[in-house]
C-alpha positions in Angstrom: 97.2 -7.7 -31.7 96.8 -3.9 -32.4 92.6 -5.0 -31.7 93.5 -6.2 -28.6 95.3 -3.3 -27.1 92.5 -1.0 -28.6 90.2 -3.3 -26.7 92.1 -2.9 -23.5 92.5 0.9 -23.7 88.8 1.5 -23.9 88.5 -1.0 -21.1 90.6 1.0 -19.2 89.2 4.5 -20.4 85.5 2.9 -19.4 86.5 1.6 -16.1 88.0 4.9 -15.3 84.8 6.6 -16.3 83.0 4.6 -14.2 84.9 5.1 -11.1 85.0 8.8 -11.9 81.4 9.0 -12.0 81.0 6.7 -8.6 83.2 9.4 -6.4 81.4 12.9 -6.0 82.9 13.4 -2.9 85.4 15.6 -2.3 88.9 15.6 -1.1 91.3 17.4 0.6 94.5 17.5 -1.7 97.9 18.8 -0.5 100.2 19.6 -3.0 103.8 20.8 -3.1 103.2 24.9 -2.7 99.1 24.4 -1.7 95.9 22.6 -0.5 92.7 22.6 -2.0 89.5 20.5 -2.0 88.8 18.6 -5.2 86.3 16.2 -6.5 87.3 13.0 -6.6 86.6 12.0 -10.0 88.1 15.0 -11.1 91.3 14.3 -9.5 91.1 10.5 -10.9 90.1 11.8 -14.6 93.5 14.5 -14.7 95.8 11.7 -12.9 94.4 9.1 -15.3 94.8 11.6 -18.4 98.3 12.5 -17.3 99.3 9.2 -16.9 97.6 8.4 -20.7 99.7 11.0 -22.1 103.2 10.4 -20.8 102.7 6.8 -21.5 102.3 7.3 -25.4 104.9 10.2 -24.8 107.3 7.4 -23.8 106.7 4.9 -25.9 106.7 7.3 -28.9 109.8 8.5 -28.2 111.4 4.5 -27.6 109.0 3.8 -31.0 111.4 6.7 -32.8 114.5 5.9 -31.8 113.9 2.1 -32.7 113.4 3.3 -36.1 116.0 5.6 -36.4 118.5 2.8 -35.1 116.6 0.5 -38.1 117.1 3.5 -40.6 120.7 3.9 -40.0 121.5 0.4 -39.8 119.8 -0.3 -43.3 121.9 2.6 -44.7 125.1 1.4 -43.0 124.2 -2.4 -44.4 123.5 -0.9 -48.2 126.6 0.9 -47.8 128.8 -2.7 -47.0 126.5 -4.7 -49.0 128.1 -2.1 -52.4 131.6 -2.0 -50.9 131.9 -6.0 -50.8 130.3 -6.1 -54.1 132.5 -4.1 -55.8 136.0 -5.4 -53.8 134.4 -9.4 -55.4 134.3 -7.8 -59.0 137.4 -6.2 -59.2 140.1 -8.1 -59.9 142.4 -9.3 -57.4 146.5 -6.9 -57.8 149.4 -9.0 -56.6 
């Protein structure tokens, strides 16, 4: 499965590329403060990058909080795993 999405991300990274290298023209781009005229493959190639980055950003973070939810919950379920084992071997006051 990992193959797969490698597969896909270098599809994507290619495609990009080629639409990059397809679009020499350039564009008039109004930001929030500004204008200026870029290229369009250089304005596809930061937006694309951008997008790349906060993407893995994301998902890294959700990927480290998954496993720090695992990690506690393994310590929480060692933790009741020794408390039930010791309350079955003691024996029982009345």
């Amino acid at each position: 499965m990992k193959i797969i999405g490698f597969i896909f991300l270098i599809f994507c990274f290619v495609v990009a590329l080629a639409l990059g290298s397809q679009n020499q023209e350039t564009v008039n781009f109004n930001y929030l403060l500004a204008q200026s005229e870029f290229r369009l493959s250089w304005l596809l190639g930061v937006f694309f990058g951008t997008g790349f980055i906060f993407g893995w950003l994301i998902c890294g973070l959700l990927y480290l909080k998954a496993k720090m939810s695992i990690s506690m919950l393994k310590k929480q379920l060692t933790r009741q795993r020794q408390e039930l084992d010791k309350l079955r071997t003691d024996p029982v006051k009345e």
